[in-house]
C-alpha positions as a printed Julia matrix, in Angstrom:
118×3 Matrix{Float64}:
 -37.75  -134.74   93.48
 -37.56  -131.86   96.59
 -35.65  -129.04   96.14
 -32.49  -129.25   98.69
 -31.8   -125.62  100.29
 -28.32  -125.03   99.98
 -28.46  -121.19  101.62
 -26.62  -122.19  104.54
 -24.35  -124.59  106.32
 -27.38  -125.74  108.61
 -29.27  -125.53  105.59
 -26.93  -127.8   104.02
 -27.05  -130.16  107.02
 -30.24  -130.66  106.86
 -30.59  -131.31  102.87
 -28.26  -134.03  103.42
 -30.6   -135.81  106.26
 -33.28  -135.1   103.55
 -31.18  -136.92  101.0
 -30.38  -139.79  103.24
 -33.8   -140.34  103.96
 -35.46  -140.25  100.3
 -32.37  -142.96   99.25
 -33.35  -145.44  101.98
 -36.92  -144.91  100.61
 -35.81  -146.19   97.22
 -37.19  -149.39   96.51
 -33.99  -150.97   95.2
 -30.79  -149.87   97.19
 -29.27  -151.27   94.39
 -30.26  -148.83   92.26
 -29.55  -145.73   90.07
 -31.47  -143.48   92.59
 -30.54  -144.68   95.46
 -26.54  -144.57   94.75
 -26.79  -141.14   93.11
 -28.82  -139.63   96.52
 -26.54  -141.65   98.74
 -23.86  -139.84   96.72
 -25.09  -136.11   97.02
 -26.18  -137.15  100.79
 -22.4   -138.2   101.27
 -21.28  -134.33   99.3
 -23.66  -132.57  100.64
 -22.53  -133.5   104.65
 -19.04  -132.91  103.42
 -19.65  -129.79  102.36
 -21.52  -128.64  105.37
 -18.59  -129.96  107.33
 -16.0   -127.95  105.56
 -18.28  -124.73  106.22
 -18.24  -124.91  109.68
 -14.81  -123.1   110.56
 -15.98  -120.61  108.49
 -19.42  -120.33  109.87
 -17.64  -120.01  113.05
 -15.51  -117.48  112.56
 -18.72  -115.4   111.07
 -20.37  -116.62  114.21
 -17.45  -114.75  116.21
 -17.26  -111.6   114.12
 -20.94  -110.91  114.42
 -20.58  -111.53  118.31
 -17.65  -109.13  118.64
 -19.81  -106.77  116.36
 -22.92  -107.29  118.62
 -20.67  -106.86  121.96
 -19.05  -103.58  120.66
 -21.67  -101.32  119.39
 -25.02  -100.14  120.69
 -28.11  -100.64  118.5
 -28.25   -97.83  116.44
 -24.33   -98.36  115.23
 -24.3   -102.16  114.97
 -27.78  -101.71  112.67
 -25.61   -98.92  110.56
 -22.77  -101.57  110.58
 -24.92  -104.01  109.12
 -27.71  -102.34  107.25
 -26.2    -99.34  105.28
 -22.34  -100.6   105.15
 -22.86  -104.39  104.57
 -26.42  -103.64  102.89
 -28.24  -106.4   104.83
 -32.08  -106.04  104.93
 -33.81  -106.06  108.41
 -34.88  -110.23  107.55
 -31.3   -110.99  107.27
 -30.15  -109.1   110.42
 -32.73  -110.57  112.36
 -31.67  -114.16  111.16
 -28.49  -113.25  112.24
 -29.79  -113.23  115.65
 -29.91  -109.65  116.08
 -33.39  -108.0   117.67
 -32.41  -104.26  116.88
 -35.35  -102.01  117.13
 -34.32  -100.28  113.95
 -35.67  -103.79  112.09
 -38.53  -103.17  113.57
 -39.65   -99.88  112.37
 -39.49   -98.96  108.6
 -36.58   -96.22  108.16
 -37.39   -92.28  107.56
 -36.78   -91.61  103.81
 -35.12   -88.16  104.1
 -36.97   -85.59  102.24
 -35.3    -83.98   99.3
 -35.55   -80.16   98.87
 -36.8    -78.94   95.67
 -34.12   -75.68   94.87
 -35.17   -73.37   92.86
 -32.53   -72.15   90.13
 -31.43   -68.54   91.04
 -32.88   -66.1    88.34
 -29.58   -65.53   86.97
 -29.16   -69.55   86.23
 -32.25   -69.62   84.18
């Protein structure tokens, strides 16, 4: 049996056009099988449909971030607060130049203790 990605709503749209398809393949529609994927086709497209306010609203929310910051702030937005890595921002529909280029690692300054500390 495939593995159904259920990562996102389109994601989810499209396992349950996967589903459909591998319960018409069944043999017998009379069967087992093909009731049970009919069944998780049916779930999974009702799922996806109850999603897609939400996914719209994210949809808006990452516009108005886009709209309102340049680059550099919209990848500090998105990478340090919200911890995204540079994959997810750019599936987000985001070509920042920042994902690009791996980040400087700032250096850390050995200190010596002060003679009196030791």
């Amino acid at each position: 049996m495939p593995k159904y990605n259920l990562s996102s709503m389109d994601a989810i749209s499209a396992s349950a056009a996967q589903a459909r398809v591998r319960a018409g393949q069944e043999t017998s529609q009379n069967s087992y099988n093909a009731a049970w994927l009919h069944g998780y086709a049916s779930a999974l497209a009702d799922c996806a449909e109850q999603l897609e306010p939400q996914q719209e609203f994210l949809d808006a929310v990452i516009g108005y971030l886009g709209e309102q910051h340049d680059s550099a702030e919209l990848y500090e937005i998105l990478h340090d607060r919200f911890d995204l890595s540079n994959e997810k921002i750019r599936a987000l529909g985001f070509d920042l130049p920042q994902c690009a280029e791996p980040r400087p690692q700032p250096h850390k300054i050995q200190r010596r203790k002060p003679s009196h500390e030791r």
